[in-house]
N, CA, C and O atoms as a GROMACS GRO file, in nm:
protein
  448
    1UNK      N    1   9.111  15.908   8.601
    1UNK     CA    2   9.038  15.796   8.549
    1UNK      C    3   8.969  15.836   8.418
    1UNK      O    4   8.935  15.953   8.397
    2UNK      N    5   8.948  15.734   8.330
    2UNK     CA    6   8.914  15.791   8.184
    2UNK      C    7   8.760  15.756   8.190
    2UNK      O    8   8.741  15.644   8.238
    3UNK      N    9   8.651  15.820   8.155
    3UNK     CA   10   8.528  15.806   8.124
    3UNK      C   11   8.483  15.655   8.106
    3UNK      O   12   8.373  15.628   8.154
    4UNK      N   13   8.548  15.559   8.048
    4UNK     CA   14   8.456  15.439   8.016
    4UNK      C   15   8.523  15.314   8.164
    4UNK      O   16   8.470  15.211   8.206
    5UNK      N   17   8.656  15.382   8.207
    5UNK     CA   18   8.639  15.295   8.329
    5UNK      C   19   8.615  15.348   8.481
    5UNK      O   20   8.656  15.312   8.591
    6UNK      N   21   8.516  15.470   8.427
    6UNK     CA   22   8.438  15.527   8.586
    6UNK      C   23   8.319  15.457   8.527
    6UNK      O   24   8.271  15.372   8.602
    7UNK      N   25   8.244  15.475   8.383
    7UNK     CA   26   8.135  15.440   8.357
    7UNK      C   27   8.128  15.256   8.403
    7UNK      O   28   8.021  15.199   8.425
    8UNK      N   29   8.214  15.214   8.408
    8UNK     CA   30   8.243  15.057   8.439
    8UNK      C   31   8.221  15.044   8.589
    8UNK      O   32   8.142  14.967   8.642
    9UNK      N   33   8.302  15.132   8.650
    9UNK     CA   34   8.253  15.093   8.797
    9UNK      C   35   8.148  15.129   8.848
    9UNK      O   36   8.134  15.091   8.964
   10UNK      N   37   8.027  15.218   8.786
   10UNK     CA   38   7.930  15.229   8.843
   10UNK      C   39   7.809  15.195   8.770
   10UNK      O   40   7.695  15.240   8.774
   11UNK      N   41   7.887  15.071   8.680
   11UNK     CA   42   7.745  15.021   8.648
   11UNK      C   43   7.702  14.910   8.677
   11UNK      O   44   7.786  14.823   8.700
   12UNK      N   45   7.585  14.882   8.685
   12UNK     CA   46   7.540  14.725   8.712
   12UNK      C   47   7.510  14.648   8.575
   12UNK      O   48   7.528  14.699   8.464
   13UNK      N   49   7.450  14.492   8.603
   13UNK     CA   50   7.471  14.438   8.515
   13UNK      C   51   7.295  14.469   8.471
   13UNK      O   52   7.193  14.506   8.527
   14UNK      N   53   7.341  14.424   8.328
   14UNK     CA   54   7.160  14.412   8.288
   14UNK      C   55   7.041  14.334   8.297
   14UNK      O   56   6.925  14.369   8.277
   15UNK      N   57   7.080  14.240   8.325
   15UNK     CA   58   6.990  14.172   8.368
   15UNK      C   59   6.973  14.096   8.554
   15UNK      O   60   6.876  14.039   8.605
   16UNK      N   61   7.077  14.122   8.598
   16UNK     CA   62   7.113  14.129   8.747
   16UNK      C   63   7.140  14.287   8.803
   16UNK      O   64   7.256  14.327   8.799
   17UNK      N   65   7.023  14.391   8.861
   17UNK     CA   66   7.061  14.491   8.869
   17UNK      C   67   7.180  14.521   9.061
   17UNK      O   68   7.260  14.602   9.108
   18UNK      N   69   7.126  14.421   9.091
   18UNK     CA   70   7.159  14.442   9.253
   18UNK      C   71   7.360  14.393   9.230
   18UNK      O   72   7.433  14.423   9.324
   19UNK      N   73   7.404  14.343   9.141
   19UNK     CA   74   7.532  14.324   9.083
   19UNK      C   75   7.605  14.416   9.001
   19UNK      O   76   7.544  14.455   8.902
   20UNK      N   77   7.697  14.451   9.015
   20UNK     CA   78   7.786  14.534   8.954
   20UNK      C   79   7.859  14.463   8.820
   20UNK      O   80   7.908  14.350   8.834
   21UNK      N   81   7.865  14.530   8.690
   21UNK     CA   82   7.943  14.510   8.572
   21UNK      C   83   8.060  14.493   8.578
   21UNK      O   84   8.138  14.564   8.640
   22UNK      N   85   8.087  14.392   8.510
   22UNK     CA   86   8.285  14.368   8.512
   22UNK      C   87   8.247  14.391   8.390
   22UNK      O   88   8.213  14.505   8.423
   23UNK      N   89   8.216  14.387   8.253
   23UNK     CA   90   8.223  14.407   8.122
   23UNK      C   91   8.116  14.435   8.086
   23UNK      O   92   8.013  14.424   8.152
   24UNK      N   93   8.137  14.513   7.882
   24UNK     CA   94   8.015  14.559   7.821
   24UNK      C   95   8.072  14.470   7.701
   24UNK      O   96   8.183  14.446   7.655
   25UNK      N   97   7.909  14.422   7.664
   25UNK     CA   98   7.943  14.351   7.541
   25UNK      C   99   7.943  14.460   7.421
   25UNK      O  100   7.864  14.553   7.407
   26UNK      N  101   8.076  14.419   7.324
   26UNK     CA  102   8.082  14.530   7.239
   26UNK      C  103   8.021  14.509   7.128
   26UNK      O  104   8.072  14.546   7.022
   27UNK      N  105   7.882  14.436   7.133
   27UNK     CA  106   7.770  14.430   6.952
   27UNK      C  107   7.651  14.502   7.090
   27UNK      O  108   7.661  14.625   7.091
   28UNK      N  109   7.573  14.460   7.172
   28UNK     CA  110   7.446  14.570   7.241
   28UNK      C  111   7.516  14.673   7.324
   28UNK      O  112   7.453  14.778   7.338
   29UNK      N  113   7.622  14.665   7.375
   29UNK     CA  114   7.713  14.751   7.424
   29UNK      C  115   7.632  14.781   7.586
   29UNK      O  116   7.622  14.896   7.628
   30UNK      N  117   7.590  14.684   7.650
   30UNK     CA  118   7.517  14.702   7.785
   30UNK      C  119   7.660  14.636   7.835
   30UNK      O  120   7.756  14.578   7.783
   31UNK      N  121   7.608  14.687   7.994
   31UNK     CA  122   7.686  14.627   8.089
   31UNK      C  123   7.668  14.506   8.156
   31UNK      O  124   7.548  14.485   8.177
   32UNK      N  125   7.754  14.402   8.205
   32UNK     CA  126   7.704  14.292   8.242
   32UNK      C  127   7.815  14.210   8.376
   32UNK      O  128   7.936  14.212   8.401
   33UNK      N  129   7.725  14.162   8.421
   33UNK     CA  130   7.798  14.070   8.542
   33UNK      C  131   7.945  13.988   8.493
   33UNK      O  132   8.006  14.006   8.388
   34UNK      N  133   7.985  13.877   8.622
   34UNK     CA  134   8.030  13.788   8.541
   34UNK      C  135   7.951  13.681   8.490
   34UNK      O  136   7.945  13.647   8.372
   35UNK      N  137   7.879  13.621   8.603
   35UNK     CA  138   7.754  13.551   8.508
   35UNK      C  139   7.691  13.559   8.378
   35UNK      O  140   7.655  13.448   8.338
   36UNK      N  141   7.663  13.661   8.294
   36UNK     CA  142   7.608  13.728   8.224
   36UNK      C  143   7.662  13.687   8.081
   36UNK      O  144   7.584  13.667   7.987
   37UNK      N  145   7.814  13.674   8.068
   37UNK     CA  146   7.932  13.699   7.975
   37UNK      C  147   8.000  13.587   7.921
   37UNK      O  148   7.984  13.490   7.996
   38UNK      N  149   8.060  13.563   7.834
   38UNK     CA  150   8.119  13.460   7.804
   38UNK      C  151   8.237  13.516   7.706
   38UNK      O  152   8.223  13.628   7.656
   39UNK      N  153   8.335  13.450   7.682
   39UNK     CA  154   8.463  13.444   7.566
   39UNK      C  155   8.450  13.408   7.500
   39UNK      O  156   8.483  13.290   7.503
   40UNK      N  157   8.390  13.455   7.370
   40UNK     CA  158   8.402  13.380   7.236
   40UNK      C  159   8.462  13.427   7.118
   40UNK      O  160   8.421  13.531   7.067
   41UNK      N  161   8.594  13.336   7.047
   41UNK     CA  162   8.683  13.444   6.971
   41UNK      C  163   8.722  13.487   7.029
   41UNK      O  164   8.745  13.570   6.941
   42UNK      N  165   8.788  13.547   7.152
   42UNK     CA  166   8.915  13.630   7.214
   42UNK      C  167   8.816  13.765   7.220
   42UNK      O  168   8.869  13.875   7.207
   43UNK      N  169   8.654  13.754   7.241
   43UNK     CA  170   8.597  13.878   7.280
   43UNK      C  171   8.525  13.818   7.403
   43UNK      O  172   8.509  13.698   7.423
   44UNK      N  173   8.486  13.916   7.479
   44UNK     CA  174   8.372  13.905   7.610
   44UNK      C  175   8.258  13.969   7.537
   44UNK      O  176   8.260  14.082   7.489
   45UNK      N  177   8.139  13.867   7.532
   45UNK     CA  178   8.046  13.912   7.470
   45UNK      C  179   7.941  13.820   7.582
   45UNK      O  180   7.965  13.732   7.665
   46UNK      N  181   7.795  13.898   7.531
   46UNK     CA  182   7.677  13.876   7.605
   46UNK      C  183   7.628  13.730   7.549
   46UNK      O  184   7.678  13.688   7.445
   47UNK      N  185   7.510  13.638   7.635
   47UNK     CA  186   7.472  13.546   7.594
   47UNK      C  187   7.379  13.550   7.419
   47UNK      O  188   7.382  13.475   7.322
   48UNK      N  189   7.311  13.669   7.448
   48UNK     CA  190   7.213  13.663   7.339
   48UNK      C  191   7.259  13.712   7.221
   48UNK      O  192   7.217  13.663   7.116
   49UNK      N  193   7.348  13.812   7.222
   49UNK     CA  194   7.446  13.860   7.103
   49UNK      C  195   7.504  13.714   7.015
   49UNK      O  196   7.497  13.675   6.899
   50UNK      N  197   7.573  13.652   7.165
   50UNK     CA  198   7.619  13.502   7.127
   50UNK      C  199   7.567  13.441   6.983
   50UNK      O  200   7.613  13.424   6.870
   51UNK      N  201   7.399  13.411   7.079
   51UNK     CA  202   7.310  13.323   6.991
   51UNK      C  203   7.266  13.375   6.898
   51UNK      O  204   7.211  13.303   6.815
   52UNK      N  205   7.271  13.534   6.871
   52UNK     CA  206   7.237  13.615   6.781
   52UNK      C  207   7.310  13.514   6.598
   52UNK      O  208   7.271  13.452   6.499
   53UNK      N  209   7.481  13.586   6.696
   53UNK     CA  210   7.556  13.569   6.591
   53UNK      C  211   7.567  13.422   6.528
   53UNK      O  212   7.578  13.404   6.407
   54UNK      N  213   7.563  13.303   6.636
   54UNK     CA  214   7.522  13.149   6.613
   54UNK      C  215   7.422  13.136   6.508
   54UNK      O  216   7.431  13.077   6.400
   55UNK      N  217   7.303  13.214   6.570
   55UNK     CA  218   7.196  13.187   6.424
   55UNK      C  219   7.203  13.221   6.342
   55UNK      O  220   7.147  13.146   6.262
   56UNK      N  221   7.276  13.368   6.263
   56UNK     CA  222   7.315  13.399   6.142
   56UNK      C  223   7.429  13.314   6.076
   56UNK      O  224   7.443  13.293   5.955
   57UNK      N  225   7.473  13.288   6.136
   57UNK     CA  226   7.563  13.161   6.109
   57UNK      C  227   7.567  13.030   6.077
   57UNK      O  228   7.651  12.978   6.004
   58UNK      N  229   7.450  12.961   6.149
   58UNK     CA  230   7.369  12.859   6.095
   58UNK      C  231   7.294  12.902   5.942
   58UNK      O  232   7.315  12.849   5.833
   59UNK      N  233   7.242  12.967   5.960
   59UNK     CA  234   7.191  12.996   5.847
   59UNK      C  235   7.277  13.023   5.731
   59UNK      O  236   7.245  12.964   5.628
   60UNK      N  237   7.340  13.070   5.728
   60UNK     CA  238   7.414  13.124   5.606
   60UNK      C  239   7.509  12.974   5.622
   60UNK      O  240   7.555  12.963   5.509
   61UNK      N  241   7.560  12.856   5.703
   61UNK     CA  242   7.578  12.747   5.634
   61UNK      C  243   7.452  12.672   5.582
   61UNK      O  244   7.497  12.602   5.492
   62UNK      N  245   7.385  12.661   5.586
   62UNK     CA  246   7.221  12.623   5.516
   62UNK      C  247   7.249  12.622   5.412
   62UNK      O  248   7.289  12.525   5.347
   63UNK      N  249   7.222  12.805   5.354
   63UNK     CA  250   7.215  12.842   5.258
   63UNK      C  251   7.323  12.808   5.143
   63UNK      O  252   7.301  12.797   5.022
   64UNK      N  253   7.455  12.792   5.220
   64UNK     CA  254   7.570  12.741   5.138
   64UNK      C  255   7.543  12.589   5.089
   64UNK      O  256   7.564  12.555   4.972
   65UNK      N  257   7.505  12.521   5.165
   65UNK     CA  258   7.461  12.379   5.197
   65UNK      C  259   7.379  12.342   5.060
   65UNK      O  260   7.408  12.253   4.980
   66UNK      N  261   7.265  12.437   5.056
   66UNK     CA  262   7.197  12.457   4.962
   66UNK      C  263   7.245  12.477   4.808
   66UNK      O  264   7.190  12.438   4.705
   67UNK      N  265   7.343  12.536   4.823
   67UNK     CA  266   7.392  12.589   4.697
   67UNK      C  267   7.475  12.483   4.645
   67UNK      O  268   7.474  12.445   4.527
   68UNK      N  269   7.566  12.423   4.766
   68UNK     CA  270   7.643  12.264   4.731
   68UNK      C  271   7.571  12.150   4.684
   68UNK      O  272   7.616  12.049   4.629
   69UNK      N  273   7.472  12.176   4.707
   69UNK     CA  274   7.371  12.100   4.696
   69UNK      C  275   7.322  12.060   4.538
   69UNK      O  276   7.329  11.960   4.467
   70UNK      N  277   7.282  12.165   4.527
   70UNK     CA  278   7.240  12.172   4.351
   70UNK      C  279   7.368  12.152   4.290
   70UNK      O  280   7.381  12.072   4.198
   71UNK      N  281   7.450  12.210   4.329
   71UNK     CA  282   7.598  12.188   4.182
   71UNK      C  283   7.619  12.021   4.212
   71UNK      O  284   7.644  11.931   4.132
   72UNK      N  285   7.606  12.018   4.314
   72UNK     CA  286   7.633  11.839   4.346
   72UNK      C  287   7.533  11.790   4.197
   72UNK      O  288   7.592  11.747   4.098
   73UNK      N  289   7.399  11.800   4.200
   73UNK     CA  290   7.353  11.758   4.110
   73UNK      C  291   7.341  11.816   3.966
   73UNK      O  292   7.289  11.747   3.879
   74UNK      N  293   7.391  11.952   3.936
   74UNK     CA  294   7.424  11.950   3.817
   74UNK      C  295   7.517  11.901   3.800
   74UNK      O  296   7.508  11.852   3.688
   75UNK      N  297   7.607  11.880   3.839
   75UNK     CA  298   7.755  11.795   3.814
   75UNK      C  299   7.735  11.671   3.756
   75UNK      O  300   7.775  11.626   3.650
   76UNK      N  301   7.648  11.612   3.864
   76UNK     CA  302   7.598  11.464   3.803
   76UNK      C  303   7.522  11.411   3.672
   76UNK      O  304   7.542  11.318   3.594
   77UNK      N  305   7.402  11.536   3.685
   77UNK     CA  306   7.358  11.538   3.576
   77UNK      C  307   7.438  11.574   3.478
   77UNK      O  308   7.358  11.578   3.384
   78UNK      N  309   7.541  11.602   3.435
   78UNK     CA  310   7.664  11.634   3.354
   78UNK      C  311   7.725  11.551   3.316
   78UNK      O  312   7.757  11.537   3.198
   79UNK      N  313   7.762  11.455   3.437
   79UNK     CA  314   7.874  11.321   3.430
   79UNK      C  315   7.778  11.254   3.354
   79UNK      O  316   7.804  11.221   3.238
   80UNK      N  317   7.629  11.222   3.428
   80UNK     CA  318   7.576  11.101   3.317
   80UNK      C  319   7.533  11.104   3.173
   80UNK      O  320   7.524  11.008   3.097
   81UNK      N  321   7.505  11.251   3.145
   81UNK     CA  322   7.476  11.272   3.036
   81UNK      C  323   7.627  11.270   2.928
   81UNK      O  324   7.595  11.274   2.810
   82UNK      N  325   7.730  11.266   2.944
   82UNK     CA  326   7.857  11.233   2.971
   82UNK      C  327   7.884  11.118   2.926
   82UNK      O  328   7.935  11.106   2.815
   83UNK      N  329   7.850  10.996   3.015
   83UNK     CA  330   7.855  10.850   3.008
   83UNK      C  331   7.774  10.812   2.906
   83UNK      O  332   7.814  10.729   2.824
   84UNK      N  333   7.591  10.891   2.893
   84UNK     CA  334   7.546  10.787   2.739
   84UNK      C  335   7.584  10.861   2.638
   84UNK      O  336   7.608  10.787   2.542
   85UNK      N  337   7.610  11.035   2.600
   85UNK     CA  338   7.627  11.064   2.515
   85UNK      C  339   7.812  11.006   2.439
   85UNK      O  340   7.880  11.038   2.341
   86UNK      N  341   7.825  10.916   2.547
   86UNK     CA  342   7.992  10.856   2.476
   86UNK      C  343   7.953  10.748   2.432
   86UNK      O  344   7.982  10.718   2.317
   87UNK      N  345   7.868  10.651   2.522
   87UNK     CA  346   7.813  10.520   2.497
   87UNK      C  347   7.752  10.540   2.314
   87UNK      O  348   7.779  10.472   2.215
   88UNK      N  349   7.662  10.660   2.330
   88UNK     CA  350   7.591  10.614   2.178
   88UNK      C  351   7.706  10.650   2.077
   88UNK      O  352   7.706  10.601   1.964
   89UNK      N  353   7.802  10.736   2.120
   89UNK     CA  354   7.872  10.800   1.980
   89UNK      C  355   7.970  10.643   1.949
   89UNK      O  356   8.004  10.604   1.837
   90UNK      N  357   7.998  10.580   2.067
   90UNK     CA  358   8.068  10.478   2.035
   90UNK      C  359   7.986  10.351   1.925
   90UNK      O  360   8.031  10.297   1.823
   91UNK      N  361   7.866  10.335   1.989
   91UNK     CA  362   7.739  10.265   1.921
   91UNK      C  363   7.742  10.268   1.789
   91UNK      O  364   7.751  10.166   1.721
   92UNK      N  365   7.735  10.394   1.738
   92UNK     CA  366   7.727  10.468   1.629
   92UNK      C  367   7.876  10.470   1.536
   92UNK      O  368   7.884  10.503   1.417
   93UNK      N  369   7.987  10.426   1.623
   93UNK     CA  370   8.091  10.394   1.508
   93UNK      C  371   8.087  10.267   1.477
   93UNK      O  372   8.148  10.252   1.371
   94UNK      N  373   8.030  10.129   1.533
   94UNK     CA  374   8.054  10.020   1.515
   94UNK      C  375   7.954  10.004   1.374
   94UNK      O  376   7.847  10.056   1.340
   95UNK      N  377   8.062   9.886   1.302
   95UNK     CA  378   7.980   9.892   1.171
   95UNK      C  379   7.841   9.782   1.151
   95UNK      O  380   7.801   9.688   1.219
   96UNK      N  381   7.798   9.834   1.045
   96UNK     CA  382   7.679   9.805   1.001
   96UNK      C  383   7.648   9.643   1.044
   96UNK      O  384   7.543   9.609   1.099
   97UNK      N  385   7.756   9.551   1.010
   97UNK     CA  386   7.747   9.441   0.966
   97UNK      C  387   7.709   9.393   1.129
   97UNK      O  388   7.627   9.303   1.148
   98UNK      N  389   7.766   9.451   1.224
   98UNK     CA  390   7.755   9.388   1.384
   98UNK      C  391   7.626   9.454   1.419
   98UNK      O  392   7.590   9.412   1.529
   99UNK      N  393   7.544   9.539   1.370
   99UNK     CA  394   7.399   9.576   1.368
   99UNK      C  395   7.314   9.461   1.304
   99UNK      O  396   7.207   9.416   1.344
  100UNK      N  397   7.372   9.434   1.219
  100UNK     CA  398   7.271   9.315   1.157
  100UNK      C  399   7.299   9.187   1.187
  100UNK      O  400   7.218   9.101   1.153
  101UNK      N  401   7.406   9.152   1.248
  101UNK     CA  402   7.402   9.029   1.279
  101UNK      C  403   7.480   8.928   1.205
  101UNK      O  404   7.496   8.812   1.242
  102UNK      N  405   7.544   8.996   1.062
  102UNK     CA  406   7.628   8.925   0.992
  102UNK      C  407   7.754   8.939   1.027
  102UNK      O  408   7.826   8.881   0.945
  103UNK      N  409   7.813   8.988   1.109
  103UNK     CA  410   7.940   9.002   1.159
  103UNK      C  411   7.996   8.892   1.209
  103UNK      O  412   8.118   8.878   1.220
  104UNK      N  413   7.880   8.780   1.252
  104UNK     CA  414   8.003   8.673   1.294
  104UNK      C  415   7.973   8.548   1.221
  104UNK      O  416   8.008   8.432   1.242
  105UNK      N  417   7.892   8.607   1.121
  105UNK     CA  418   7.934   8.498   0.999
  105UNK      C  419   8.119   8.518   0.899
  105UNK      O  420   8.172   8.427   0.836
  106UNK      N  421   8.152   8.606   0.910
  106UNK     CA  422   8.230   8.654   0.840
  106UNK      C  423   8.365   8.597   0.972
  106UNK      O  424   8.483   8.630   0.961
  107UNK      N  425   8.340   8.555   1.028
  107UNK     CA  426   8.468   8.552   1.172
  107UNK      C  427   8.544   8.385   1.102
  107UNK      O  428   8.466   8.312   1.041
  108UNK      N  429   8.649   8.353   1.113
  108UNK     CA  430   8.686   8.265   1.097
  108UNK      C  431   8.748   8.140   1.173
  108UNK      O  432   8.817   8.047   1.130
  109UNK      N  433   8.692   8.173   1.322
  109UNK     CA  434   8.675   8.096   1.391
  109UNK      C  435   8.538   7.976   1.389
  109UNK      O  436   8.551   7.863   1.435
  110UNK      N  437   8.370   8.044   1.308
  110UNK     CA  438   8.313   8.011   1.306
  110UNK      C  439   8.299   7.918   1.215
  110UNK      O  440   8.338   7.924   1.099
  111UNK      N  441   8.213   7.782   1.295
  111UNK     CA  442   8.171   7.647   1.159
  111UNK      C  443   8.094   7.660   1.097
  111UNK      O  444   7.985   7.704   1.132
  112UNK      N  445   8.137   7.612   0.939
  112UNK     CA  446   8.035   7.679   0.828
  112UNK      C  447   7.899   7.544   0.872
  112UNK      O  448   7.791   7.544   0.814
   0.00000   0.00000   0.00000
C-alpha cells in the first residue's frame, strides 16, 4: 500500500471526527467525510475552499464590471463629442447668406 492511501484509511474527517475520510481537499489538503465534500470542476474539494474560491471570483468579476464600466462611458463620451463636433463643422460650412437670413430671398420659388 502506498503512503497517501494508508494515510486515507486512517483518517477521519475534519470537522466530523467520530467519521472516517473518503477524500482530502487538494487547496487545505485536510481530510474529509462524504458529507463534508463536493465536485466542483471535475475536483473533490471542501465546502469552504469552495466559497473561498467563489469569493475571489465574485470579486474579480466586480472589478472587471468596473472597468467595463468606465470604457462604456468613455466611449460615449467619445461618440457624443463625435456627434457635435460634426454638427458644428457642418454649421460652419453653410454659407454666410443662410446665417443672415438672405438666403431665401435669393430662392426663386419665392414672391417678390
Amino acid at each position: 500500500m502506498s503512503p497517501s492511501v494508508n494515510a486515507i484509511t486512517q483518517a477521519r474527517c475534519f470537522h466530523h471526527p467520530d467519521r472516517e475520510a473518503v477524500a482530502r481537499c487538494p487547496e487545505c489538503e485536510r481530510f474529509f467525510c462524504r458529507e463534508c465534500i463536493t465536485e466542483h470542476e471535475d475536483r473533490v474539494i471542501c465546502a469552504n475552499c469552495l466559497r473561498v474560491m467563489a469569493d475571489s471570483a465574485s470579486r474579480t468579476g466586480m472589478r472587471t464590471a468596473g472597468i467595463r464600466m468606465l470604457l462604456h462611458l468613455l466611449l460615449s463620451f467619445m461618440l457624443a463629442w463625435l456627434v457635435f463636433y460634426s454638427a458644428g463643422r457642418t454649421l460652419l460650412k453653410l454659407p454666410t447668406s443662410f446665417h443672415e437670413g438672405t438666403i431665401w430671398r435669393e430662392l426663386a420659388w419665392e414672391v417678390p
